[in-house]
BATIKOL-47490 format. One record per residue (C-alpha): residue number from 0; residue in three letters; z negated, x, y negated. Coordinates in Angstrom, 1 decimal, m for minus. Layout:
N
KETOR  num  residu      zz      xx      yy
KETOR  NUM     Ala       Z       X       Y
...
% end
This chain:
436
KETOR  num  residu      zz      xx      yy
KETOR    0     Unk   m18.3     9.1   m47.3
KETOR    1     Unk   m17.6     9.0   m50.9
KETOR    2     Unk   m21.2     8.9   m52.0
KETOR    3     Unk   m23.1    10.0   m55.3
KETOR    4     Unk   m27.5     9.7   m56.1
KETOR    5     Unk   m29.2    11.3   m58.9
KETOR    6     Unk   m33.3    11.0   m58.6
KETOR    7     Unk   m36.5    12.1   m58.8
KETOR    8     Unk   m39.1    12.1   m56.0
KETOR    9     Unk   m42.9    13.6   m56.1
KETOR   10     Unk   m41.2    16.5   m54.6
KETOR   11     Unk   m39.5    17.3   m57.9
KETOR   12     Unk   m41.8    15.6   m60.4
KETOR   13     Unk   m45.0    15.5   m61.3
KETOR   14     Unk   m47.1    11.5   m61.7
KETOR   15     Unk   m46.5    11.4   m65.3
KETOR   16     Unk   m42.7    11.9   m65.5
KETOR   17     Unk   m42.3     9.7   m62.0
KETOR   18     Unk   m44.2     7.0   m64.1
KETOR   19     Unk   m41.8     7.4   m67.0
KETOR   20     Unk   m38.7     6.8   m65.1
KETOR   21     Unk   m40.0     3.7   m62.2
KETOR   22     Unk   m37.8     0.7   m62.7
KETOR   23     Unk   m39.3    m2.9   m62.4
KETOR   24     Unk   m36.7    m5.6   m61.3
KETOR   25     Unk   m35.2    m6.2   m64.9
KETOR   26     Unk   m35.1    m2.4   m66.1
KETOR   27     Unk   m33.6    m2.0   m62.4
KETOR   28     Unk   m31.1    m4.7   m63.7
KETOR   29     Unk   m30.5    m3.9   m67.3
KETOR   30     Unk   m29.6     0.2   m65.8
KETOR   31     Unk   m27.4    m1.3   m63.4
KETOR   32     Unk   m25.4    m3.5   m65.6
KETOR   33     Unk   m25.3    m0.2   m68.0
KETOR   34     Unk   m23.8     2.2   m65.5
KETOR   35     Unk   m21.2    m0.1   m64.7
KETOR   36     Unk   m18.1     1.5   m67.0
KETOR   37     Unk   m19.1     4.6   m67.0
KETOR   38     Unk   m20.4     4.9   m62.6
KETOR   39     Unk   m19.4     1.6   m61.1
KETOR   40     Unk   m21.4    m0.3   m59.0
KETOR   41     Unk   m25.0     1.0   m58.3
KETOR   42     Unk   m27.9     0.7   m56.2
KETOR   43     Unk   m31.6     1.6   m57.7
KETOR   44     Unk   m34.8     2.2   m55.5
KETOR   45     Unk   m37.4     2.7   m57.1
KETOR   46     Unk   m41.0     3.0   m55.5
KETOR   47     Unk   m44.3     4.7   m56.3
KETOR   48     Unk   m43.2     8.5   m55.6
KETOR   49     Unk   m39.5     8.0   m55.9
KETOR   50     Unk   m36.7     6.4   m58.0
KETOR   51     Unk   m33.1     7.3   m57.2
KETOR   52     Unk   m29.6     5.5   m58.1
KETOR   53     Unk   m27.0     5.3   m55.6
KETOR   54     Unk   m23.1     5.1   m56.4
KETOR   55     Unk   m19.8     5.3   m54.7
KETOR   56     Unk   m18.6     9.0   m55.9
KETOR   57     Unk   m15.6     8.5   m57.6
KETOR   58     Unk   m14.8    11.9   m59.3
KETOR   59     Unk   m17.0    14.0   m58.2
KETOR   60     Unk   m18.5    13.7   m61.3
KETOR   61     Unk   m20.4    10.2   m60.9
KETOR   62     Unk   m23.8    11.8   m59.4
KETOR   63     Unk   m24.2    13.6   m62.9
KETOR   64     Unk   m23.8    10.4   m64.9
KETOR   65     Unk   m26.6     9.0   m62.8
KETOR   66     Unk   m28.5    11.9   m63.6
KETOR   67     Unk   m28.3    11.7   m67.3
KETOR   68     Unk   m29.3     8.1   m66.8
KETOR   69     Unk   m32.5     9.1   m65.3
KETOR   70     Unk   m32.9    11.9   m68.0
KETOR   71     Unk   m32.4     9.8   m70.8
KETOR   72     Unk   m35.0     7.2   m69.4
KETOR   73     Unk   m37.3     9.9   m69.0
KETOR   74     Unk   m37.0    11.0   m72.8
KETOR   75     Unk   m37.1     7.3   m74.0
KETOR   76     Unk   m40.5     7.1   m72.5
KETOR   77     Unk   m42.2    10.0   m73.7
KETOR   78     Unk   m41.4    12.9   m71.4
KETOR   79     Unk   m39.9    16.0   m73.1
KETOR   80     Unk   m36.0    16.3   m71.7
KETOR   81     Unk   m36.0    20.1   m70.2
KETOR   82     Unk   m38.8    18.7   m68.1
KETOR   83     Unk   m37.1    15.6   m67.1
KETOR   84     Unk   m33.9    17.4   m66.2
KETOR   85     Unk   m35.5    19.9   m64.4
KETOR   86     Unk   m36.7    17.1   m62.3
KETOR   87     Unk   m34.1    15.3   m61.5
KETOR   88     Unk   m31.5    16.7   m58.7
KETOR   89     Unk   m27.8    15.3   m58.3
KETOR   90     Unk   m26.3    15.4   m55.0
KETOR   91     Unk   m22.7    14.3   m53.9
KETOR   92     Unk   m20.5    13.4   m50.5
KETOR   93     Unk   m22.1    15.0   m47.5
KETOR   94     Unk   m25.4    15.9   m48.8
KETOR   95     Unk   m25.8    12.5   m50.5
KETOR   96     Unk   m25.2    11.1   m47.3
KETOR   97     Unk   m27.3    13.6   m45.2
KETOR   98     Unk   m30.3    12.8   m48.2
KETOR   99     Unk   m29.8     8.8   m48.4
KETOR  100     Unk   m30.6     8.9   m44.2
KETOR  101     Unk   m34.0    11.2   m44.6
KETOR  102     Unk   m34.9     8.3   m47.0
KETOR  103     Unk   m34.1     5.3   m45.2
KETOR  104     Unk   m35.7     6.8   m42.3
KETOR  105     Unk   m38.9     7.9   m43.9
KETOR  106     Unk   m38.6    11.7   m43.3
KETOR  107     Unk   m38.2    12.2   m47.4
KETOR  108     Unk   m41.4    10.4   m48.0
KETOR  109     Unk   m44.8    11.5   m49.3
KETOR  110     Unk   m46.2    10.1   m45.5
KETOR  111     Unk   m43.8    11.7   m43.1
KETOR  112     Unk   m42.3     8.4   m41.1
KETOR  113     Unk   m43.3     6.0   m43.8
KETOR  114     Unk   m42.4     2.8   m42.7
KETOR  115     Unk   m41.8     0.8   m46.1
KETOR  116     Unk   m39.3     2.4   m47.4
KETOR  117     Unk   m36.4     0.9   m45.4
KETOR  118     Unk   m37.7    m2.2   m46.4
KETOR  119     Unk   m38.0    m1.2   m50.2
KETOR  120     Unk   m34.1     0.3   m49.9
KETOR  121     Unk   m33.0    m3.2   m47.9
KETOR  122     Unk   m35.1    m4.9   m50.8
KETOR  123     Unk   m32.8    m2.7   m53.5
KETOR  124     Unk   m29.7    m3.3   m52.2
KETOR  125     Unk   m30.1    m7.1   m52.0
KETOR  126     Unk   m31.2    m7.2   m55.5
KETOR  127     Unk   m28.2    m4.9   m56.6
KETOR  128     Unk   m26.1    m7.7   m54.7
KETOR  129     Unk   m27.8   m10.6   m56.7
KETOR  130     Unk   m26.3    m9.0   m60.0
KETOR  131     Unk   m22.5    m8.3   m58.8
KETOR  132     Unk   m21.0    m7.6   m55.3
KETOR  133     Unk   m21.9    m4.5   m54.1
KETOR  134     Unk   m18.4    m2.8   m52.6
KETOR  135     Unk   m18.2    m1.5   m48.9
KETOR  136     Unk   m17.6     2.0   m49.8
KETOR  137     Unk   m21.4     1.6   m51.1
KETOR  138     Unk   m23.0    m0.7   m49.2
KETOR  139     Unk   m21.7     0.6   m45.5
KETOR  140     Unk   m24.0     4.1   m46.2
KETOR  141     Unk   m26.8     2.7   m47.2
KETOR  142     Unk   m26.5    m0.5   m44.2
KETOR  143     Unk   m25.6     2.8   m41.8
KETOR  144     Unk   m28.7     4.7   m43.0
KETOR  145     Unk   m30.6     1.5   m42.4
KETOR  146     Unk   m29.8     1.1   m39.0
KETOR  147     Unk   m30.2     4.9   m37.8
KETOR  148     Unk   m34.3     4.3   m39.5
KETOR  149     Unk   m34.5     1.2   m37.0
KETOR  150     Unk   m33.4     3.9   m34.4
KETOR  151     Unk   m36.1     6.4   m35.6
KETOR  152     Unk   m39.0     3.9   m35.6
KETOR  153     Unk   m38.1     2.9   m32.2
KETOR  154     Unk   m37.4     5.9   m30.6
KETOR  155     Unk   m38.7     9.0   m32.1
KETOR  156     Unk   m42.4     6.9   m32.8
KETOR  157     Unk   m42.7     8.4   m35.9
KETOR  158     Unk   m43.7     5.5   m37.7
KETOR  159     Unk   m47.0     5.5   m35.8
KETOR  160     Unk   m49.3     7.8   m37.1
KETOR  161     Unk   m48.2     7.2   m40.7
KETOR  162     Unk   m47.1     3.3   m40.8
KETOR  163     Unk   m47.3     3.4   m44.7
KETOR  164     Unk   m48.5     4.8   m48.3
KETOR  165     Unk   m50.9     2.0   m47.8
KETOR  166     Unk   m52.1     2.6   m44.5
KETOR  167     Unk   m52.4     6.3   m45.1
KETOR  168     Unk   m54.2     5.8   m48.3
KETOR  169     Unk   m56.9     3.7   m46.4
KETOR  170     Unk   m56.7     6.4   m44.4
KETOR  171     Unk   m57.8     9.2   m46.9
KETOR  172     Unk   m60.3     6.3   m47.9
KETOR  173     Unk   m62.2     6.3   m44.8
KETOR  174     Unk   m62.3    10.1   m44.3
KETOR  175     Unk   m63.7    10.0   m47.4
KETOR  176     Unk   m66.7     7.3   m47.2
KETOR  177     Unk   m68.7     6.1   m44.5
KETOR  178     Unk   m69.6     2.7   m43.3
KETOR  179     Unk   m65.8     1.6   m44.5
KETOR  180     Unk   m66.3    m1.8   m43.2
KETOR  181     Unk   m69.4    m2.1   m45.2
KETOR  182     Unk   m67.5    m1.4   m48.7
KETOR  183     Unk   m67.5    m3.7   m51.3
KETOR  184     Unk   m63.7    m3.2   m52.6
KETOR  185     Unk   m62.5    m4.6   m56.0
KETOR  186     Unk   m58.3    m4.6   m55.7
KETOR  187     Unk   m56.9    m5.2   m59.2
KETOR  188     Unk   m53.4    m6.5   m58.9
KETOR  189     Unk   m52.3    m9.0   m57.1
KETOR  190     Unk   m48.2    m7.9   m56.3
KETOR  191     Unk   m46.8    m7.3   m52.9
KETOR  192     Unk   m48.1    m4.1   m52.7
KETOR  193     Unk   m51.6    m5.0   m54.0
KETOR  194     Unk   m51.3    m7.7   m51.3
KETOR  195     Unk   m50.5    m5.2   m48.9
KETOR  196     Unk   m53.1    m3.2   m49.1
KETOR  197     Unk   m55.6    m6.0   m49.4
KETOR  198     Unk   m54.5    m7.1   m45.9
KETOR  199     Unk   m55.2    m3.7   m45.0
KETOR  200     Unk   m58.3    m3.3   m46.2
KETOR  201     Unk   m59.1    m6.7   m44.4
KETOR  202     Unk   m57.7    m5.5   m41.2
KETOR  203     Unk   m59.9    m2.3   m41.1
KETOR  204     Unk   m63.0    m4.7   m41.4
KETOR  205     Unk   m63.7    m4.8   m44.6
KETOR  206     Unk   m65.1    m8.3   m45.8
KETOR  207     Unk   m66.6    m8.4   m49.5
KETOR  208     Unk   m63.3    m7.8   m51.6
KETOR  209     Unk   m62.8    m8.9   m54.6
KETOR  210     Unk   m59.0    m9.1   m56.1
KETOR  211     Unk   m58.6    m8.9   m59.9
KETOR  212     Unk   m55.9    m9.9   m62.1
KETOR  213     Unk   m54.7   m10.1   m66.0
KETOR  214     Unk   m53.5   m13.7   m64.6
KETOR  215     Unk   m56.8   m15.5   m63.0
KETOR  216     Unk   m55.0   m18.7   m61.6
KETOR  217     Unk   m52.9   m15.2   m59.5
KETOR  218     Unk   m55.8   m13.8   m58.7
KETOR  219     Unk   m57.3   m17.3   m57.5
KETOR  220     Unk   m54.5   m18.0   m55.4
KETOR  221     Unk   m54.0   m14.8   m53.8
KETOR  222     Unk   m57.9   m14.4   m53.0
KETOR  223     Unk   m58.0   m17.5   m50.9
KETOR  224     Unk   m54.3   m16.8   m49.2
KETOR  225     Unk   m56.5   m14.0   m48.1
KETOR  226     Unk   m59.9   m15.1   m47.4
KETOR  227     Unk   m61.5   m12.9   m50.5
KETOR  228     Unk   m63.1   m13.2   m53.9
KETOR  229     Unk   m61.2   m13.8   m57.2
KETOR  230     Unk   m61.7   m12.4   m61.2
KETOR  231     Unk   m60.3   m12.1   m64.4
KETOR  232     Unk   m59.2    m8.4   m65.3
KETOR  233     Unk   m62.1    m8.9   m68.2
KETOR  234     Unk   m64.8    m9.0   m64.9
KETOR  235     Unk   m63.6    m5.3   m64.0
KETOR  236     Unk   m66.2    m3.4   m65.9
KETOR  237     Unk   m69.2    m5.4   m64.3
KETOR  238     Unk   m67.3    m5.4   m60.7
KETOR  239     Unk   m66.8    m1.3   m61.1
KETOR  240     Unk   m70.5    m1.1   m61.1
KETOR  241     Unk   m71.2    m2.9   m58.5
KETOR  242     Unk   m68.2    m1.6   m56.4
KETOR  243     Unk   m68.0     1.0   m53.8
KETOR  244     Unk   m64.6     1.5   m54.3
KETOR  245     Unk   m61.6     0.2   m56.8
KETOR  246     Unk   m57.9     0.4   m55.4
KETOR  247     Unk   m55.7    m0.1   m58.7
KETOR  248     Unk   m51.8    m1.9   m57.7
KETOR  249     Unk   m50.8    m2.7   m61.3
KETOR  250     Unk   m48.1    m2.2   m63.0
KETOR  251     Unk   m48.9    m1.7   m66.7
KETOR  252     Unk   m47.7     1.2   m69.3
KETOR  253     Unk   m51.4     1.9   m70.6
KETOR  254     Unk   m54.2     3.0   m67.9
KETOR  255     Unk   m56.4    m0.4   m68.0
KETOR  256     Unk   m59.2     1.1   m66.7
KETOR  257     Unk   m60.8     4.5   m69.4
KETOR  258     Unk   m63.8     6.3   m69.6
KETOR  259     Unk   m65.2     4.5   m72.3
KETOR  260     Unk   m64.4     1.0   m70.0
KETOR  261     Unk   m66.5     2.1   m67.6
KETOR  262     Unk   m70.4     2.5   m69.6
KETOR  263     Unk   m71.7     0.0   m67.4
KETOR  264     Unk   m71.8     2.4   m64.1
KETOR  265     Unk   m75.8     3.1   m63.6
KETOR  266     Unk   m76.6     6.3   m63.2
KETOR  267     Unk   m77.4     6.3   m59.7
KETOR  268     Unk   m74.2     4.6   m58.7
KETOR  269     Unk   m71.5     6.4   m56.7
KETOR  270     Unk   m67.7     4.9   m56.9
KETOR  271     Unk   m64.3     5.8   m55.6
KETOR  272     Unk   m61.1     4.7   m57.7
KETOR  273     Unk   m58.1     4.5   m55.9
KETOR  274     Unk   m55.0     4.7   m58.3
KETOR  275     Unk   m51.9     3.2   m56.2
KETOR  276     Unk   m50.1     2.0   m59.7
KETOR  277     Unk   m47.0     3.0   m60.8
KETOR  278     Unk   m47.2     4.0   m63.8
KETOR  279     Unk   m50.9     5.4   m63.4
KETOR  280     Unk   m53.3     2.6   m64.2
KETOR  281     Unk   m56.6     4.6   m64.2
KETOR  282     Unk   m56.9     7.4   m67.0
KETOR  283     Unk   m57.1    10.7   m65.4
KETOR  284     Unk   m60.6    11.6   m67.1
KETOR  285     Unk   m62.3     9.0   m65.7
KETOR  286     Unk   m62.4    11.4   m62.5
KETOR  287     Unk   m65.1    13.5   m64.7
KETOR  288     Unk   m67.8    11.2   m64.7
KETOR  289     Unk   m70.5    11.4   m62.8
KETOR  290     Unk   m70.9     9.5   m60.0
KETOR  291     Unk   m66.6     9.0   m59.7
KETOR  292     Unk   m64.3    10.0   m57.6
KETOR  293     Unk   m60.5     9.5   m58.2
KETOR  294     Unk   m57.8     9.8   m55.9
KETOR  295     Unk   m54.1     9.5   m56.6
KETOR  296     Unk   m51.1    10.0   m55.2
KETOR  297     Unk   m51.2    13.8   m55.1
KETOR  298     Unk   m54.3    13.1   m52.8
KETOR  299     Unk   m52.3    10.8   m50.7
KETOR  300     Unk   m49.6    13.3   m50.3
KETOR  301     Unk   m51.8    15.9   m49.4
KETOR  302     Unk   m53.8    13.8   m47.2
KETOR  303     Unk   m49.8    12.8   m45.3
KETOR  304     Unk   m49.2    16.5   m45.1
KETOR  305     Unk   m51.6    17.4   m42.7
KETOR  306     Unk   m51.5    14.3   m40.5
KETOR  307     Unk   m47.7    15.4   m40.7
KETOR  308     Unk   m48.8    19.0   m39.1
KETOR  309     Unk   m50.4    16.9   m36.5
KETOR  310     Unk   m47.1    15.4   m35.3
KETOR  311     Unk   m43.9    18.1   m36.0
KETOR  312     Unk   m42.7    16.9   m32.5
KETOR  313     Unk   m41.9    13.7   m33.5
KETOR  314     Unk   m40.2    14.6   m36.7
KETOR  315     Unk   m38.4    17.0   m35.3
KETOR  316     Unk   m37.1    14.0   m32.6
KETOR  317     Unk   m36.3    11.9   m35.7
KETOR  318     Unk   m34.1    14.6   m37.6
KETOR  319     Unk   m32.1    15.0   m34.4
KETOR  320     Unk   m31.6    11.0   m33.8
KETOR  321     Unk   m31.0    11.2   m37.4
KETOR  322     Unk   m28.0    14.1   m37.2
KETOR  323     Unk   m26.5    11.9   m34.9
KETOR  324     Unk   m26.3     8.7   m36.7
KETOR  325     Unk   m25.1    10.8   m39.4
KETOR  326     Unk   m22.2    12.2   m37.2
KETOR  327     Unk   m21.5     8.8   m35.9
KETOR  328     Unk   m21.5     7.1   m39.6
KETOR  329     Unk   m18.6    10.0   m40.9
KETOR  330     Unk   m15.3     8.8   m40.1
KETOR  331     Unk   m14.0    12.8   m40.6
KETOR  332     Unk   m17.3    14.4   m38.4
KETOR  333     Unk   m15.5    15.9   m35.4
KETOR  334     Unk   m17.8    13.0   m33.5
KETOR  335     Unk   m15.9    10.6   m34.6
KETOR  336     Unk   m12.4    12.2   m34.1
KETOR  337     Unk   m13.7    12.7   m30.7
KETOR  338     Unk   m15.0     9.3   m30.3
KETOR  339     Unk   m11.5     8.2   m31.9
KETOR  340     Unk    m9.4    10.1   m29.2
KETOR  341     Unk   m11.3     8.9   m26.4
KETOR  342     Unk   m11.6     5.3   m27.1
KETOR  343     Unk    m7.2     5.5   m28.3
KETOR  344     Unk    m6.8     7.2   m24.7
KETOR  345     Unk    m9.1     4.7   m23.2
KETOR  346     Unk    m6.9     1.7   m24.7
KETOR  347     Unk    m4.0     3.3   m23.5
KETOR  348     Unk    m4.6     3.4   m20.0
KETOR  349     Unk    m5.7     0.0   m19.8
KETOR  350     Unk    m2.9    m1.7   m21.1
KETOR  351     Unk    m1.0     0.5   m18.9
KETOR  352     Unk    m3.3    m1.3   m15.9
KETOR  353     Unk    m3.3    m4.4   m17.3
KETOR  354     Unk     1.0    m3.9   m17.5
KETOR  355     Unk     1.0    m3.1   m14.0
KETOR  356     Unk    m1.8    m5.4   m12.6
KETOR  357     Unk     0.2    m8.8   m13.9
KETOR  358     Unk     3.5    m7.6   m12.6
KETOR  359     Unk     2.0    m7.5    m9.0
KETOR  360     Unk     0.8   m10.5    m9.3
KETOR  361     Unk     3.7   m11.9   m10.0
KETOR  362     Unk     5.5   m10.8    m6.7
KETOR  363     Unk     2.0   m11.5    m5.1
KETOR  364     Unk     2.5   m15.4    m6.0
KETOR  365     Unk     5.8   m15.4    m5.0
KETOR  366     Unk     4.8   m15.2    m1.7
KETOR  367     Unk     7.5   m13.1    m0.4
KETOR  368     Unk     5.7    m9.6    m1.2
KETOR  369     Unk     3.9    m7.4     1.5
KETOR  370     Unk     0.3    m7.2    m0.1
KETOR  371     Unk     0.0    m3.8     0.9
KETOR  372     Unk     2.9    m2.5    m0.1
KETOR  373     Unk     2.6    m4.5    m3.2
KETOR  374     Unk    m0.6    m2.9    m3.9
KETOR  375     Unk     0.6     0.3    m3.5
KETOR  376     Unk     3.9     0.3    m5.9
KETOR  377     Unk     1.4    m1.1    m8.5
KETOR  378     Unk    m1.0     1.8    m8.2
KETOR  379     Unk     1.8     4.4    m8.4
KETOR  380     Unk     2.9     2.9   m10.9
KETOR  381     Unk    m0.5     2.8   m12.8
KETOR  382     Unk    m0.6     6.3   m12.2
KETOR  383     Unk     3.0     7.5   m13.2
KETOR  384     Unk     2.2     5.1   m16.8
KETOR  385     Unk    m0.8     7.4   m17.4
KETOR  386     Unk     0.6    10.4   m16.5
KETOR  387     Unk     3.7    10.1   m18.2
KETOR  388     Unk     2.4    11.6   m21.7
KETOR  389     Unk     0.7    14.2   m20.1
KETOR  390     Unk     3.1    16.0   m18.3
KETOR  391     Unk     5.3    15.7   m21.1
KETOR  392     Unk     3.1    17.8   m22.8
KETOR  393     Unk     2.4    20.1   m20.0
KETOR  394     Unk     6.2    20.9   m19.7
KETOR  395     Unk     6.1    22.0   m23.6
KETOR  396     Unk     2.9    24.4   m23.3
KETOR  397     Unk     3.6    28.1   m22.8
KETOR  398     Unk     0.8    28.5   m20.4
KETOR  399     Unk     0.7    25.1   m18.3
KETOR  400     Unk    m2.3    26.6   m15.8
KETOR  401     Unk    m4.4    27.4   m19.5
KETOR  402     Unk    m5.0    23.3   m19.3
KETOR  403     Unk    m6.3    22.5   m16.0
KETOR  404     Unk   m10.0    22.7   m16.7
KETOR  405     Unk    m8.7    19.6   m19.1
KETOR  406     Unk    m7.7    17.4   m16.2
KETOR  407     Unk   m10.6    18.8   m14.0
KETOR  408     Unk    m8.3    20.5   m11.7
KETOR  409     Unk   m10.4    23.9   m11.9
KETOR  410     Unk    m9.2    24.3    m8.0
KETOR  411     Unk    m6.8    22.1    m6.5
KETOR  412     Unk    m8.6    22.6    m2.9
KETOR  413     Unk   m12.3    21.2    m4.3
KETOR  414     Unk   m10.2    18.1    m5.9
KETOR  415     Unk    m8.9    17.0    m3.2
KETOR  416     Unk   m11.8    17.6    m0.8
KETOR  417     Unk   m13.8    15.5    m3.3
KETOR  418     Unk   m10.7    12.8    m3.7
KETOR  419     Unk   m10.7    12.4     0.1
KETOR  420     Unk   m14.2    12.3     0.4
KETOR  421     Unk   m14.7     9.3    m1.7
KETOR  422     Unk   m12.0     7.6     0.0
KETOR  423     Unk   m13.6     8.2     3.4
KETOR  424     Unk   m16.5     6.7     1.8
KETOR  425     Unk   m15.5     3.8     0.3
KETOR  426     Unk   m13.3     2.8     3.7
KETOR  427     Unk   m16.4     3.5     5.5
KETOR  428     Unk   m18.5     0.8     3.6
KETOR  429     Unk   m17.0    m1.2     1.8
KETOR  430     Unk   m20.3    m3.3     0.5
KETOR  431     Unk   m21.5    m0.2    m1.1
KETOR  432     Unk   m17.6     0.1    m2.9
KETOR  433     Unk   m17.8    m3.6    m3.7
KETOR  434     Unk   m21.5    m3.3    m5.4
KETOR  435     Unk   m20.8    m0.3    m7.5
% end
């Protein structure tokens, strides 16, 4: 597969130049459209720990171009270029294949199994569609890596003990306070992902929640789709002392919530901020108050590593599902040549039967045919057909006997024992030959 990505991933970046380079829907757009002359057609996911573009490798040189794309974004927002470049990573043909599959399948993710981020890569690919037709020798990849991460959730169980970022973080939330269910929770945003993990939050039995929002009539509306409380963004600094904990899912250039918003804490009162934004909504010293906690996405990764730990057996399950969907997905893997010979061999024989089959039927309807022998001539025949090619072969090979384990004729004797022996059977009952 003729397949080129550039990205950058928290495995190669830290928060700050991951912010710098996530794409909303009309950067994701206006990138797309720009890479057009110079990379073709191009798919961009772009989540909270990852943005990568995906093209059809033209040159060998098309990953690179991608790469300078996410480089220069990078600069353009503030991030110095040695840094940028030294986070990105290019990758082309089998390893961009091999790499696009971890994702889909979750086994590139912050949570090990994380089962969002096929969605968020279907989610890209249809949006990439809605601006131009995305060509096959793009979208079959990325539709093949899709279905191999249906395989892995199904059948390695990997997605169970780490569902989601969202999940996990709730996770990391509830080692880290007691009485979860008794939090009051202030959510500011109100996007899918905020709605996410509101429903989460809901699910795990928490009730007051309150979900902020720069839009109030957003914040209205999503509240009651979801049975919670609703306030304008300019509520915050009363809500964050009153709050337990604050779980930010904005998406804003600027950290909304600072040190100096945050004077109304009293003393006494102990608060957990939850920064799920992308960019990074909450301003890194508001950690060093006293009384606040803040937890990002390092925690979260941390946090996913050891649950990871917990379950290598299943990972290791996935990766080998994984290798095969691969093989199966490469037209040139030795797989699919195999797969290729058989199913052309296959073919083959059966129009051979199928040849021989109507031509007995023919004298069969003519009513002036002995079945049996009839029956006979057609399955010499059927044989001879399929054995023609063959022993044209053998009689070219310099060491005929070198091919019998080919045609499982290791010993003649055993062959024919085990030839008459199903015969005997099959004479013998004839049900069991008719059922099977």
């Amino acid at each position: 597969m003729n397949l080129a990505i550039a990205g950058i991933s928290f495995k190669t970046a830290t928060q700050s130049v991951l912010d710098a380079v996530a794409m909303d829907v009309a950067t994701s757009a206006r990138v797309n459209t720009g890479l057009r002359d110079s990379a073709g057609h191009t798919v961009i996911l772009s989540t909270c720990n990852r943005t990568e573009i995906y093209a059809q490798s033209h040159d060998g040189e098309t990953a690179g171009i991608l790469q300078k794309c996410l480089i220069d974004l990078a600069e353009q927002n503030g991030v110095d270029v040695d840094e940028a470049t030294a986070a990105t990573y290019a990758l082309e043909a089998e390893s961009a294949v091999r790499h696009l599959f971890k994702v889909a399948a979750g086994l590139d993710s912050m949570v090990p199994g994380d089962s969002e981020i096929a969605g968020q890569l279907r989610t890209a690919l249809h949006a990439a569609a809605q601006i131009s037709d995305v060509p096959a020798p793009l979208a079959k990849p990325i539709e093949a890596a899709l279905k191999a991460a249906k395989r892995v959730r199904s059948e390695a169980g990997i997605s169970a003990f780490a569902p989601s970022v969202a999940s996990t973080a709730l996770e990391l939330l509830h080692t880290r306070l007691s009485g979860a269910g008794k939090q009051r929770v202030t959510v500011i945003g109100t996007g899918k992902f905020a709605r996410l993990i509101t429903s989460k939050a809901i699910c795990a039995g928490i009730s007051d929640l309150t979900i902020v929002s720069r839009n109030y009539e957003r914040a209205v509306e999503t509240a009651q789709s979801m049975g919670a409380n609703a306030a304008d963004i300019s509520a915050l600094p009363v809500l964050v002392s009153t709050s337990d904990v604050v779980i930010s899912c904005t998406s804003v250039r600027e950290p909304i919530v600072t040190p100096e918003s945050l004077l109304e804490i009293p003393p006494d009162h102990q608060v957990t901020f939850l920064d799920l934004s992308v960019p990074a909504s909450i301003d890194e010293h508001v950690g060093d108050l006293d009384g606040v906690t803040l937890l990002g996405m390092d925690d979260i990764q941390a946090y996913a590593g050891e649950v990871g730990a917990q379950h290598a057996g299943a990972i290791a399950q996935a990766e080998e599902i994984l290798e095969e969907e691969i093989s199966a997905a490469n037209p040139d893997s030795p797989g699919q040549r195999l797969n290729s010979v058989i199913r052309r061999l296959g073919e083959a024989s059966d129009s051979h039967r199928h040849y021989e089959v109507q031509r007995a039927m023919k004298n069969i309807s003519s009513g002036d045919a002995n079945l049996e022998a009839t029956l006979e001539a057609m399955s010499k025949a059927i044989v001879k057909r399929i054995l023609a090619d063959p022993i044209a072969y053998l009689k070219q090979a310099d060491d005929p006997e070198s091919h019998l384990e080919l045609f499982g004729l290791g010993s003649e004797r055993s062959v024919m024992v085990t030839v008459r022996a199903l015969a005997e059977s099959e004479i013998n009952n004839p049900q069991h030959s008719l059922a099977a």
